[in-house]
Backbone as CSV, one residue per row, in Angstrom:
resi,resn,N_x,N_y,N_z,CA_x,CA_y,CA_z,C_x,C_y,C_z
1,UNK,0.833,-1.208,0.000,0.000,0.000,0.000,0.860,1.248,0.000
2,UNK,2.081,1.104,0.838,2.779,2.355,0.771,3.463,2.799,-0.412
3,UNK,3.781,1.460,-1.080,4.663,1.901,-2.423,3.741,2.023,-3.338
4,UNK,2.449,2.069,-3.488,1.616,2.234,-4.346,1.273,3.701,-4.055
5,UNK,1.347,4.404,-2.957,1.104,5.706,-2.307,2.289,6.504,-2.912
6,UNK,3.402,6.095,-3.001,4.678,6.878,-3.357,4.833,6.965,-4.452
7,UNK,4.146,5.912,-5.573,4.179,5.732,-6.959,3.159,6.391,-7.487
8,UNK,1.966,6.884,-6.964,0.744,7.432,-7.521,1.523,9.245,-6.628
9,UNK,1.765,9.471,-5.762,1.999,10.671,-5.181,3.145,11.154,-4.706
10,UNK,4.001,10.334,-5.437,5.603,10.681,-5.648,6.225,11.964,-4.987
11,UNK,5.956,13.130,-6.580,6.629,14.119,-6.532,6.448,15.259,-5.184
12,UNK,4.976,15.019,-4.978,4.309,15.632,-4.291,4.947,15.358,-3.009
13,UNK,5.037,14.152,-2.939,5.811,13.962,-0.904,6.780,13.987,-1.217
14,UNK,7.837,13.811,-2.144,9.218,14.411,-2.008,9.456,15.740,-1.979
15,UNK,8.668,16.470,-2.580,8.454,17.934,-2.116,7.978,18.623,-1.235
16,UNK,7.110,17.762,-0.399,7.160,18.055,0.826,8.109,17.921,1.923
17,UNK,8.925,16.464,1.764,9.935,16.470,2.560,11.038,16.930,2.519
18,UNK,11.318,17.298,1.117,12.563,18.347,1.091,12.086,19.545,1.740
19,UNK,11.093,20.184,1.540,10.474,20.841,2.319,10.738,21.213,4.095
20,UNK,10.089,20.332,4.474,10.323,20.246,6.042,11.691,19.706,6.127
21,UNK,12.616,19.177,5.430,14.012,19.003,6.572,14.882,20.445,5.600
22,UNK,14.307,21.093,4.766,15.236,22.261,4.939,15.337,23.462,6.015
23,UNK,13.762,23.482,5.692,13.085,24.242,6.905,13.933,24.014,8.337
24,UNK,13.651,22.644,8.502,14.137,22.142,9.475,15.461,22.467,10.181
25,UNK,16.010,22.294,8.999,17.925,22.291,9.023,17.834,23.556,8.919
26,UNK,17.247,24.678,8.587,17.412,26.159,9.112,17.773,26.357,10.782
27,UNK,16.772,25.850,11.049,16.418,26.079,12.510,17.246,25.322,13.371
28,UNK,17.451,24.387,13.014,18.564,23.820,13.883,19.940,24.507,13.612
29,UNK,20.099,24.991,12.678,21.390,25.610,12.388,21.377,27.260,13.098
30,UNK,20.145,27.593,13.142,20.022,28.859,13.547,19.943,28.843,15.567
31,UNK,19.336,27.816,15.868,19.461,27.229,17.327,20.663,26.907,17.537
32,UNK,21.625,26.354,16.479,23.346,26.103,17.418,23.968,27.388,17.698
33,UNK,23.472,28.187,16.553,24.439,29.508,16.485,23.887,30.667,17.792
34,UNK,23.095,30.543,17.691,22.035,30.974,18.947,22.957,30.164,20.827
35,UNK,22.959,29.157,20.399,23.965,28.414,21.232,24.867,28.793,21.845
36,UNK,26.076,29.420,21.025,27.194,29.711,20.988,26.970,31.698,20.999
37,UNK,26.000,31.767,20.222,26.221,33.853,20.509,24.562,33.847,20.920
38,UNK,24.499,34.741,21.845,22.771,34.483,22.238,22.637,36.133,21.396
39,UNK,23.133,36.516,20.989,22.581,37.888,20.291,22.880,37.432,18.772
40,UNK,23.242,36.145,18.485,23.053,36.287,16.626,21.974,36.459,16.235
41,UNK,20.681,36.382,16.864,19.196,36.663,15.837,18.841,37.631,16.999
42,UNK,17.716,38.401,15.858,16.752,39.402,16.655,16.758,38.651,17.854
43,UNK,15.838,37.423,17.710,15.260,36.801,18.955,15.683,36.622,20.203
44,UNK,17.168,36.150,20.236,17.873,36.578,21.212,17.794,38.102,21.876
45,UNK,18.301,38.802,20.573,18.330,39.835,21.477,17.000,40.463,22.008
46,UNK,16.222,40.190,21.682,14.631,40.671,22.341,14.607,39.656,23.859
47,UNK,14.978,38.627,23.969,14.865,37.399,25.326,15.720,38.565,26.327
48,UNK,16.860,39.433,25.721,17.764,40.104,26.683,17.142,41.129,26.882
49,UNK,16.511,42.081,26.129,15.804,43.024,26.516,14.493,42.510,27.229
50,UNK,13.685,41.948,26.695,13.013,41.736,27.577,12.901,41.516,29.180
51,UNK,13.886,40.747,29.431,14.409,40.151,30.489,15.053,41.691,31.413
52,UNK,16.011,42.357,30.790,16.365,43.828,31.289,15.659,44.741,31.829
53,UNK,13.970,44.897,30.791,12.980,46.073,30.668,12.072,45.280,32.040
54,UNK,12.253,44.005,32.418,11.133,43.535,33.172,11.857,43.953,34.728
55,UNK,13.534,43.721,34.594,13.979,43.887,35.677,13.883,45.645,36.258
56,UNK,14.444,46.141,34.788,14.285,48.005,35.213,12.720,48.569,35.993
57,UNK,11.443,47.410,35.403,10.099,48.477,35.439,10.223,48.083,37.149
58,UNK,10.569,46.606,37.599,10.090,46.419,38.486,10.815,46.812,39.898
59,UNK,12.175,47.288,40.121,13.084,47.393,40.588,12.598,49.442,40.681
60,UNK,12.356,49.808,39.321,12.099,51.225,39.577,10.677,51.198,40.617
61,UNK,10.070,50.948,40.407,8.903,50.955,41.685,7.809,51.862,40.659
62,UNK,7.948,52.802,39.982,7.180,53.889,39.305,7.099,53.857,38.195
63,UNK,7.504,52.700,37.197,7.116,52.804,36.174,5.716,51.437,35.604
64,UNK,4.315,52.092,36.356,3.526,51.435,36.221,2.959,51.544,35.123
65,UNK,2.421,52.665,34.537,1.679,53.064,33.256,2.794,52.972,32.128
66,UNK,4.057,52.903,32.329,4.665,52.137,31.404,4.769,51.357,30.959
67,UNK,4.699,50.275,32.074,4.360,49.102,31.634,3.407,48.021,31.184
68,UNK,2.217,49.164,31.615,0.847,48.566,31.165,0.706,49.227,29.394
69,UNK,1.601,50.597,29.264,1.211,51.007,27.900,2.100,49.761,26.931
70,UNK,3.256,49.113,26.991,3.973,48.525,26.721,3.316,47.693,26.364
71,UNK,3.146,46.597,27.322,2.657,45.481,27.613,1.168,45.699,26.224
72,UNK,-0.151,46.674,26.597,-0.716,47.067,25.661,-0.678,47.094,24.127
73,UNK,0.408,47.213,23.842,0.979,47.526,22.530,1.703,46.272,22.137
74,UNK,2.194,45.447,23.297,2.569,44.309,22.974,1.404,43.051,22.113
75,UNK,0.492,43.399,22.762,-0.741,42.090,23.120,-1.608,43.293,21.489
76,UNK,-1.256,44.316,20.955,-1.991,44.723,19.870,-1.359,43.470,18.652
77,UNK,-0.096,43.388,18.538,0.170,42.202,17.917,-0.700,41.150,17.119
78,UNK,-0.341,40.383,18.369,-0.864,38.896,18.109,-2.881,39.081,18.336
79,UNK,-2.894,40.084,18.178,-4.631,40.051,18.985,-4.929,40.192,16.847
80,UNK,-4.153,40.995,16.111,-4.413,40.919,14.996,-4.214,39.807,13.998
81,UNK,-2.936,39.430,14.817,-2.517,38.070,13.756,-3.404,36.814,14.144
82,UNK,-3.546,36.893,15.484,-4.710,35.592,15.634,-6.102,35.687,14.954
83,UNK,-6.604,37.299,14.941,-8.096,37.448,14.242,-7.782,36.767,12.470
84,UNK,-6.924,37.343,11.953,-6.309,37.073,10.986,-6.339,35.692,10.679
85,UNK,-5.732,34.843,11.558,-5.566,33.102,11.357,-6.578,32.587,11.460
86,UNK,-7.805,33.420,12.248,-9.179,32.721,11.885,-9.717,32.617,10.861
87,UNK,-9.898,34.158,10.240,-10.437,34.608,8.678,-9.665,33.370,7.937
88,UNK,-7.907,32.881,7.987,-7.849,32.338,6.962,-8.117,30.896,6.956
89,UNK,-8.226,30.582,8.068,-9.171,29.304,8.388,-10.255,29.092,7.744
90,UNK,-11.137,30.013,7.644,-12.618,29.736,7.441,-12.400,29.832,5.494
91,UNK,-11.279,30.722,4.822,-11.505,31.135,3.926,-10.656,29.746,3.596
92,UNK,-9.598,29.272,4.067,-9.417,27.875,3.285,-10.679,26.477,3.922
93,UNK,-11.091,26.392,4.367,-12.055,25.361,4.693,-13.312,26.214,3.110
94,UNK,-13.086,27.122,2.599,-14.517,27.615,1.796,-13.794,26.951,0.657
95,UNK,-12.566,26.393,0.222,-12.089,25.908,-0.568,-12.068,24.271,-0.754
96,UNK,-12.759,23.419,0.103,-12.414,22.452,0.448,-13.988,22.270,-0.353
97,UNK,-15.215,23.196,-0.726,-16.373,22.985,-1.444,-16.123,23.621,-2.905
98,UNK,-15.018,23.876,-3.186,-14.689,24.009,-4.711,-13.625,23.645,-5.459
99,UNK,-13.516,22.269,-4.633,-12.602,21.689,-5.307,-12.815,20.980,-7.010
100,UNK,-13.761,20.946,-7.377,-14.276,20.993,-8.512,-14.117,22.259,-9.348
101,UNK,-14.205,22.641,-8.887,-14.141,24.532,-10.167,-13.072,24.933,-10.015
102,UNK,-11.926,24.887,-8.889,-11.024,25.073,-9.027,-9.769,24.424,-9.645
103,UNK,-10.294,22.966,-9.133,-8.891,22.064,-9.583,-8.270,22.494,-10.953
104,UNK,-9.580,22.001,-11.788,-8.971,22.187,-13.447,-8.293,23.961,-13.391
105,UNK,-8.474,24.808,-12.716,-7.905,25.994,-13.374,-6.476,26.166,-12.166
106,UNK,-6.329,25.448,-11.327,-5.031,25.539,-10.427,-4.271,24.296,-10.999
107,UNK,-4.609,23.507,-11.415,-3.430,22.168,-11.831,-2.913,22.426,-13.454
108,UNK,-3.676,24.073,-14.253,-2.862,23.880,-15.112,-1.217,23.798,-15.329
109,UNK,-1.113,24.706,-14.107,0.059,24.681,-13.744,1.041,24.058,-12.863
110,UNK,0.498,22.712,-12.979,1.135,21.851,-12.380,1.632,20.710,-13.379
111,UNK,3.049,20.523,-13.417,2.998,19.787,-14.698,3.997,18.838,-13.919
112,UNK,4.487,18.809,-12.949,4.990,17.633,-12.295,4.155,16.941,-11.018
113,UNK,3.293,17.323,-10.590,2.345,16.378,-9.549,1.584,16.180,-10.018
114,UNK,0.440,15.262,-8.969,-0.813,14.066,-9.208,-1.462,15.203,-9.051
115,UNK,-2.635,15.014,-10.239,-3.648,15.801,-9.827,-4.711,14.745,-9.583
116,UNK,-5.186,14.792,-8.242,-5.948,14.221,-7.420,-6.386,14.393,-6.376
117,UNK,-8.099,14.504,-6.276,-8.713,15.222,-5.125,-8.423,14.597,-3.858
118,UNK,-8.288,13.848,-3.748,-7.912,12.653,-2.790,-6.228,13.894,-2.260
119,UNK,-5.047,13.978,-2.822,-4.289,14.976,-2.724,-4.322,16.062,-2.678
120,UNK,-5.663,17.174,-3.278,-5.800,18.296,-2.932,-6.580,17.971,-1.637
121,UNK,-7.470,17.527,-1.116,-7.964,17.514,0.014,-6.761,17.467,1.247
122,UNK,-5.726,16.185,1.358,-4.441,16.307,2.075,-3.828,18.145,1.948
123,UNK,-3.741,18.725,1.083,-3.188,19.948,1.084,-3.866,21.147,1.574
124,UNK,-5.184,20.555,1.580,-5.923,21.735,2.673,-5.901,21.505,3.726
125,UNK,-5.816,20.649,3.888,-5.838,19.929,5.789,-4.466,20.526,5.856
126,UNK,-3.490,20.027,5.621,-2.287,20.578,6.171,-1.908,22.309,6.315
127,UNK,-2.684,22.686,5.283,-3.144,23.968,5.011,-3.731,25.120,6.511
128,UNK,-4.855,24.026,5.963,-5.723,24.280,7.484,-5.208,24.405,8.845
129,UNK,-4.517,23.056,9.208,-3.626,22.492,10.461,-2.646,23.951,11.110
130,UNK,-1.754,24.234,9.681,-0.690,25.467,9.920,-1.703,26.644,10.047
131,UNK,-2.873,27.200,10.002,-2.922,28.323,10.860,-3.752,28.318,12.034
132,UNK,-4.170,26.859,12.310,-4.840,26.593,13.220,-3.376,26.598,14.873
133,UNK,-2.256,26.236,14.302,-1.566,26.385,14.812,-0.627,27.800,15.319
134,UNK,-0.861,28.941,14.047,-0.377,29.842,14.026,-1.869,30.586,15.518
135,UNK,-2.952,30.523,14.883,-4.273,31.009,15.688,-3.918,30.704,17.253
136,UNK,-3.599,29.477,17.454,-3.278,28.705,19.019,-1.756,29.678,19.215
137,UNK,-1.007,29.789,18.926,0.231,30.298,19.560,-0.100,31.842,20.060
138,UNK,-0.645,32.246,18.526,-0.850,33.795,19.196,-1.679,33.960,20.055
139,UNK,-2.816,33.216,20.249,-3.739,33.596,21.620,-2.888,32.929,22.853
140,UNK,-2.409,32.207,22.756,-1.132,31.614,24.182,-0.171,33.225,24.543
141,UNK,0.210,33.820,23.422,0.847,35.046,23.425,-0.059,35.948,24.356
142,UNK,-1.016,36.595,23.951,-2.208,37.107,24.079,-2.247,36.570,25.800
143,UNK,-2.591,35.578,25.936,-2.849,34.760,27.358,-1.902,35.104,28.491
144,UNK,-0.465,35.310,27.979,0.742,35.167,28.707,1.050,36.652,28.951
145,UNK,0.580,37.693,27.875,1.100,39.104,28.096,-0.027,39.748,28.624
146,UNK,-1.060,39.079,29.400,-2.074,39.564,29.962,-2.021,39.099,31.395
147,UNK,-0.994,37.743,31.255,-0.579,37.515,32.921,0.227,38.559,33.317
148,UNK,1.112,38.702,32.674,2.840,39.651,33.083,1.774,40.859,33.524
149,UNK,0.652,41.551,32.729,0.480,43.080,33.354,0.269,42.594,34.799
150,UNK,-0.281,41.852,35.399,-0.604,41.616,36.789,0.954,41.298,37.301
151,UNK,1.448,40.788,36.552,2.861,40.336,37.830,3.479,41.464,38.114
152,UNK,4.021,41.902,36.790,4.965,42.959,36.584,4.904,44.331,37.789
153,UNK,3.386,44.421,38.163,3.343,45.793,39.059,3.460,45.281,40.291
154,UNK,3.513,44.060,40.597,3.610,43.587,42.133,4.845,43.763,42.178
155,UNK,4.738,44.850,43.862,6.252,45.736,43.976,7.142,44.528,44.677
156,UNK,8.783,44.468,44.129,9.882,43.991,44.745,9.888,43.405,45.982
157,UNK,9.478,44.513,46.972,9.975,44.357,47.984,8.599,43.427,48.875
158,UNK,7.894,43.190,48.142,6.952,41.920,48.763,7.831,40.725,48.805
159,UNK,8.695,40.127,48.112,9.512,39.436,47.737,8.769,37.780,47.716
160,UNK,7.913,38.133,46.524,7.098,37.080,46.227,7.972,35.625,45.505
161,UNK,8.945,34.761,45.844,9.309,34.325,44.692,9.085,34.009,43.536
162,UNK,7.451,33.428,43.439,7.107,33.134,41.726,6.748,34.696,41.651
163,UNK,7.348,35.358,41.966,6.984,36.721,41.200,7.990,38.025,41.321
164,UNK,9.052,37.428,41.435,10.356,37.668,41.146,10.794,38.337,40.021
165,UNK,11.672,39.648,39.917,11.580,39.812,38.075,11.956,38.434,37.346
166,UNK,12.862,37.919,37.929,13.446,36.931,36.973,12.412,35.653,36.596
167,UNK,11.512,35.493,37.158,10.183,34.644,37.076,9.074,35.354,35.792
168,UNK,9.144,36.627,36.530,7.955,37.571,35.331,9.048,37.386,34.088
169,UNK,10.121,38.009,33.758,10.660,37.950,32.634,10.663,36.409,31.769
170,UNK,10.273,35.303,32.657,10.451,33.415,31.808,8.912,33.676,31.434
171,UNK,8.332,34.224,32.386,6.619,34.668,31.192,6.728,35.304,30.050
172,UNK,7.028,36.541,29.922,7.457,37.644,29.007,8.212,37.151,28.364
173,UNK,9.184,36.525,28.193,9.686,35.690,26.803,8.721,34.973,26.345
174,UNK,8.293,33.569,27.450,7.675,32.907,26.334,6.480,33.356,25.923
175,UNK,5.395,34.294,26.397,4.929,35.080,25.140,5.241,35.214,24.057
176,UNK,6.892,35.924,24.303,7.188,36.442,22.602,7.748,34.933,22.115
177,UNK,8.347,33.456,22.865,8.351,32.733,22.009,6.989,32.040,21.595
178,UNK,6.006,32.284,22.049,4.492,31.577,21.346,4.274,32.574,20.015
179,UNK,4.583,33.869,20.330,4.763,34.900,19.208,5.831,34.125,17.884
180,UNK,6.604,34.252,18.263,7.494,33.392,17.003,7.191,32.470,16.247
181,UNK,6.698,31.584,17.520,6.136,30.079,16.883,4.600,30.477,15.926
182,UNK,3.769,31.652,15.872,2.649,31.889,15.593,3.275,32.183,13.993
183,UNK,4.643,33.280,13.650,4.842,34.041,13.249,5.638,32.837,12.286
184,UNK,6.506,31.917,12.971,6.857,30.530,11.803,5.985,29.945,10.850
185,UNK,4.711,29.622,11.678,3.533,29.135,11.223,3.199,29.652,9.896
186,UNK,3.073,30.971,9.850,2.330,31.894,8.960,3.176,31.922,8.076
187,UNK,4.796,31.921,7.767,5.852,31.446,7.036,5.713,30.450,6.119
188,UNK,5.609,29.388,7.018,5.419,28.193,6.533,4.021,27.878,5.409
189,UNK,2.934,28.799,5.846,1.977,28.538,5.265,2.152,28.994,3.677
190,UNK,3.645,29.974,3.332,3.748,30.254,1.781,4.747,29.146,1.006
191,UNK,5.263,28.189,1.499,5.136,27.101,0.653,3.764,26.244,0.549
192,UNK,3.405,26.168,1.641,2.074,25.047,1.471,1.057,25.762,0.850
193,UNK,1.239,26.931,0.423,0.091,27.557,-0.370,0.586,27.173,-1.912
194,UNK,1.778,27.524,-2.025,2.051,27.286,-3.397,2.325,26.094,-4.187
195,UNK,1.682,24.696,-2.505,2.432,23.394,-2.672,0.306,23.272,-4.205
196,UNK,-0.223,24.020,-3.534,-1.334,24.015,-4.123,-1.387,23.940,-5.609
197,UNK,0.013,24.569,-6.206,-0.128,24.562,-7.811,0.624,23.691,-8.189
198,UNK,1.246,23.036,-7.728,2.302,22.364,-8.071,3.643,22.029,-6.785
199,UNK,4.022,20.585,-7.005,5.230,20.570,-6.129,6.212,21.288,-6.391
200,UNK,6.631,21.690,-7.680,8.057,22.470,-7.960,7.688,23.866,-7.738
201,UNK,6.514,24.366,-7.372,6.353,25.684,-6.743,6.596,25.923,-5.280
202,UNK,6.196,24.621,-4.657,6.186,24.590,-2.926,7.780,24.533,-3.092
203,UNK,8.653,23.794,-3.877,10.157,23.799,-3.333,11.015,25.157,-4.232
204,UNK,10.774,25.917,-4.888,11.149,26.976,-5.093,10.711,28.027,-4.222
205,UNK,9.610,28.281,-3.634,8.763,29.028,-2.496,9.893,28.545,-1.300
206,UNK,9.965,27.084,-0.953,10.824,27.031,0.344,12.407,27.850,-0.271
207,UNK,12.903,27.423,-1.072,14.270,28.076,-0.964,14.488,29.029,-1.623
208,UNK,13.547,30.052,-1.772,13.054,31.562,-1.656,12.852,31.910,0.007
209,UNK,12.336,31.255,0.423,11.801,31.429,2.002,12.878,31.627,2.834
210,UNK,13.645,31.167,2.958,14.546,30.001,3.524,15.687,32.060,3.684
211,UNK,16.657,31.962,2.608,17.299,33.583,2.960,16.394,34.217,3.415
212,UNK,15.054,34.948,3.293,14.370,35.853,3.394,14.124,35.472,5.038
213,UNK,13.544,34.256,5.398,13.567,34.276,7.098,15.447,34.992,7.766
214,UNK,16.617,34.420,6.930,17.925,34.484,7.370,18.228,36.347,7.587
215,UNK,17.395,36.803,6.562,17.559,38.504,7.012,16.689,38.862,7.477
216,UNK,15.920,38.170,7.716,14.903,38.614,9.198,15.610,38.035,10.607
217,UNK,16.087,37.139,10.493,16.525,36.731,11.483,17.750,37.237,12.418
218,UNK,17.887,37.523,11.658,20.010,37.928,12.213,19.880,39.183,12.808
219,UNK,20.705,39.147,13.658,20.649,40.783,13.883,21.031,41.706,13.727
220,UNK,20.223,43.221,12.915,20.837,43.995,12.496,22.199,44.567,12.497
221,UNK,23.038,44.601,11.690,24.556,45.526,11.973,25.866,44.540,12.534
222,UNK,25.292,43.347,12.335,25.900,42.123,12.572,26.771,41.951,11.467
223,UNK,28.124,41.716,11.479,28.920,41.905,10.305,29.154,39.570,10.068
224,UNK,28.644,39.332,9.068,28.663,37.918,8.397,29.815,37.340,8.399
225,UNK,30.155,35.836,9.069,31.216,35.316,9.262,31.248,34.543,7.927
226,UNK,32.505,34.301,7.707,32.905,33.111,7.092,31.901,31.785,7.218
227,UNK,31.473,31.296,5.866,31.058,29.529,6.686,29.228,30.175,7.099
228,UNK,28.690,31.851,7.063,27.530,31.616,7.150,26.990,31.607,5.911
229,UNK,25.511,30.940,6.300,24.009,31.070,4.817,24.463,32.444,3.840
């Protein structure tokens, strides 16, 4: 059954899996280097500020409406990108009832995969799956930067331990890492959109993708070693 699966839908899952282990091998490559310099990507350096701005608000005693305007502006974010991951939820599930009118005018341009509903249906689900996932991270975001306004103003010198700066700041990151993970998601979803016309579109889309995350990633004014992407 399986080699009859690989022989009818070949190109299509090899293009997916080149897919996910490049992706993949980004991130692990971008996690060692992260390893070794914690300021090679933005991300790092936002875990340090963050971690800094949580210790300054709370240690100053008076910067309350700062930190609620902050915090505010933080949670404007993901409150858009999650409304967002719903709309595109509902607008790819409206595709899953025209798969008939569409197929013939999206597979003209597919001249190396199966065209088969049985396979476009798999590509909406997975479709689907990635912003259902992107939707879940950012409201975890949302969830987490609505705890910190309550921690953050509980003064120092109560000397609460789970409410410690250094406790509020492991909240306040992982916010912004459910933020990331929301913000991968939504990445990811422009190969699997284009896995829609064709496999040799989803793997030109990934390694198009692939630099374009690398100068988002790095951090500005960072001068490029030898041996990097």
């Amino acid at each position: 059954m399986s080699s009859s699966w690989l022989q009818f839908f070949g190109n299509d899952l090899y293009a997916l899996l080149i897919s996910v282990i490049a992706l993949l091998a980004y991130h692990l490559y971008l996690r060692e280097r992260l390893r070794r310099d914690p300021t090679y990507t933005i991300h790092g350096v936002n875990v340090l500020a963050r971690t800094a701005w949580v210790g300054h608000v709370m240690q100053a005693g008076n910067r309350d409406i700062l930190a609620v305007q902050t915090l505010r502006n933080a949670i404007m974010g993901p409150v858009f990108l999650a409304s967002t991951a719903a709309l595109l939820m509902v607008g790819t599930l409206t595709l899953t009832g025209q798969i008939d009118k569409l197929g013939a005018t999206w597979h003209e341009l597919n001249l190396f995969g199966t065209i088969s509903t049985l396979l476009w249906q798999g590509k909406i689900i997975m479709l689907l799956l990635d912003f259902m996932v992107a939707f879940f991270a950012f409201t975890q975001s949302i969830r987490l930067f609505i705890h910190v306004g309550f921690m953050i103003n509980v003064p120092v010198a109560l000397d609460h331990g789970p409410l410690a700066p250094a406790q509020v700041a492991l909240h306040l990151n992982r916010a912004g890492s459910f933020h990331s993970i929301g913000m991968r998601a939504y990445y990811f979803a422009v190969p699997l959109t284009f896995w829609l016309f064709g496999p040799h579109f989803m793997l030109l889309a990934t390694f198009g993708l692939i630099p374009a995350l690398y100068m988002v990633d790095r951090t500005p004014g960072q001068v490029p070693e030898r041996g990097d992407l």
